[in-house]
C-alpha angles and dihedrals in degrees: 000000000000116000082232094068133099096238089052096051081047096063100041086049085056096047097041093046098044094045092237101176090059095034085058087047091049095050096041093055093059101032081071098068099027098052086223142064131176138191127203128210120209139157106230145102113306086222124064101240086177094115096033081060089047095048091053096261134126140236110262111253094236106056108099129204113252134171115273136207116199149155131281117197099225093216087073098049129090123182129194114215122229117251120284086357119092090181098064137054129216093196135011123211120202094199120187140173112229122189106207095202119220141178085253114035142351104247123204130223140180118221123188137177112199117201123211131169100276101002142050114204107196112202128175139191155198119253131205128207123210149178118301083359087151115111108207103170101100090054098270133075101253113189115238124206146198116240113223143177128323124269137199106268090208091225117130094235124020090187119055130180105227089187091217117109098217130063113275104214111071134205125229109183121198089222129351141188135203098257106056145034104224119082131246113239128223095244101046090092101038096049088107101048095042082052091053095050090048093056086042091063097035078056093051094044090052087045093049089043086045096056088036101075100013129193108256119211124184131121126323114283118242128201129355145206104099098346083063108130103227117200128171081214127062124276125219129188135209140167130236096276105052125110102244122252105259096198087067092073083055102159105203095200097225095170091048087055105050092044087061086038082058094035090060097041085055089058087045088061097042106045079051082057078234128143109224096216087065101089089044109257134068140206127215128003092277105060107116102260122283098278098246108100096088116075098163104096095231089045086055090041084055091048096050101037092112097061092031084055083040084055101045095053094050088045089057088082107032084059094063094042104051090042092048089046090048083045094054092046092053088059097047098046075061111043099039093014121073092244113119099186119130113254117253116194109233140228125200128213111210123180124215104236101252107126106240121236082229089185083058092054095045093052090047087062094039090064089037103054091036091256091310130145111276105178136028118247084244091061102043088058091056091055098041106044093026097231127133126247101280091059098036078060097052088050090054085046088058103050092048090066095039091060090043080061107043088043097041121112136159119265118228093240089067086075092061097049117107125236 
């Protein structure tokens, strides 16, 4: 698309009004350590209005309805899979607990927003809690309910026409494998170890508390007064012919315990497909360099290739995801805006981070053209200065001014023209 149409303005007004950069970091963050993100599209104001209308107020005339992209915590959804297929979903229930608080009581409700290709039926109903309603089998005491009868949502519809035919929340898992929905998290595979690193550091913080403040033995002390022997540890006396005591020699094998400390945190690394050195400081002998001895981009690509192939694969879905929820918006802005453009499909070009040698690049096409001209000046300006075509033609615009004033001269004839 042309950065002139109207899809393409489309998408960069989506992407600039959701925050979609940070609405992908966010995800992604905790994506790692859930195993699972989702986004939801809807048509609506971007503001909740909901206490301006209680208060007797009314919406603004000027705030206009827009498609929206937006979060979904994943421990509120709830797919169901299509028959015979555990990658796809035939509905898609949004599923939360309210408390509609009272003088008398706290009252729970579930409310829950079912998606289905063309429609979303919102329901919701009244809980019950009971005795020993508390679930503590995942680690964690999980409050249980009683579902009970259905209750008025007081929506106006509970059934709306999205006028879209596909679902409109979509799924991103971290990792993900051929035989199940759910994702698969950074951290499962690495509890243990991350365990194992924890107990290593609470030792060496009781060794270094133990040697800090040690037991003393030696004959028994006579007198006081200012001849009193005075220890923080405990003192223990014994006479010439006591055994003495063997825990006193008690060696605490600190160099034992922070190679091992090293030697976890390296499977850490490595089970994350991470280098240490790239967040700039490493830990132990055997970490990998610092990452700074290559300064040839191909020789960097090279050094970085496990977390750029780490990158790639979480970006697989992410990819999907963030073109199928544009996509949507597009749609929507159609069916229930007042755009009337036709719907293009996306595709995103994303860039993986690694700063090009853009004079390496530029002498690579030179050999291989002949010394010929690769690239047009607009162009050029698009890349460099990172604009769309509108600006990269103001900036032409621009030079080209700039050249009529500083050639320009006077031609003789102008001397011999009248008033």
């Amino acid at each position: 698309m042309l950065d002139d149409s109207k899809q393409q303005k489309a998408i960069n007004r989506y992407v600039e009004e959701n925050d979609l950069v940070k609405l992908i970091h966010e995800s992604c963050i905790g994506n790692g350590y859930r195993g699972d993100a989702w986004i939801k599209n809807r048509f609506g104001m971007r503001q909740d209005f909901a206490e301006v209308t209680k208060m007797g107020g009314s919406i603004p005339s000027d705030v206009k309805m827009e498609p929206i992209i937006e979060h979904v915590n994943a421990e509120f959804v709830y797919p169901e899979l299509s028959r015979g297929n555990v990658k796809s979903f035939k509905a898609i229930n949004i599923a939360t607990v309210e408390y509609v608080v009272s003088d008398r009581e706290d009252v729970p409700f579930l409310n829950v927003e079912r998606h289905i290709p063309g429609f979303i039926i919102y329901e919701r109903y009244r809980l019950h809690e009971f005795e020993g309603g508390v679930d503590n089998s995942f680690g964690y005491p999980l409050q249980v309910y009683k579902i009970g009868p259905k209750v008025a949502t007081g929506r106006e519809e509970d059934l709306v026409e999205t006028g879209v035919p596909q679902l409109l929340v979509h799924h991103i898992p971290y990792k993900s494998v051929d035989d199940d929905w759910e994702g698969i998290s950074g951290i499962e595979k690495m509890e243990s170890l991350l365990l194992a690193i924890n107990d290593r550091i609470v030792q060496i913080d009781y060794i270094l508390w133990k040697h800090s403040d040690p037991n003393a033995y030696g004959p028994e002390l006579e007198g006081g007064g200012d001849n009193q022997v005075r220890m923080g540890g405990i003192y223990i006396p014994v006479r010439n012919d006591d055994v003495t005591p063997g825990y006193m020699t008690w060696d605490g094998k600190l160099d034992g315990a922070f190679k091992e400390l090293e030697m976890l945190i390296s499977l850490v690394f490595q089970m994350a497909e991470t280098p240490q050195w790239l967040f700039g400081t490493v830990l132990g002998e055997n970490s990998g360099g610092t990452g700074t001895s290559h300064t040839d981009n191909a020789a960097i690509k090279a050094r970085f290739m496990p977390i750029i192939s780490k990158v790639k694969r979480i970006r697989t879905h992410y990819d999907k995801a963030i073109r199928d929820a544009l996509w949507v918006c597009q749609l929507l802005d159609n069916e229930q805006g007042n755009e009337t453009f036709k719907p293009v499909y996306p595709k995103i070009n994303w860039k993986d981070g690694i700063p090009e040698n853009e004079k390496e690049k530029a002498e690579i096409m030179e050999i291989r053209t002949g010394k010929k001209p690769t690239i047009d000046q607009k162009t050029a300006i698009k890349r460099q200065d990172n604009v769309d075509d509108e600006k990269a033609d103001e900036i032409l615009n621009r030079i080209a001014n700039d050249e009529k004033t500083m050639n320009g001269f006077v031609t003789p004839s102008i001397f011999n023209e009248g008033d």
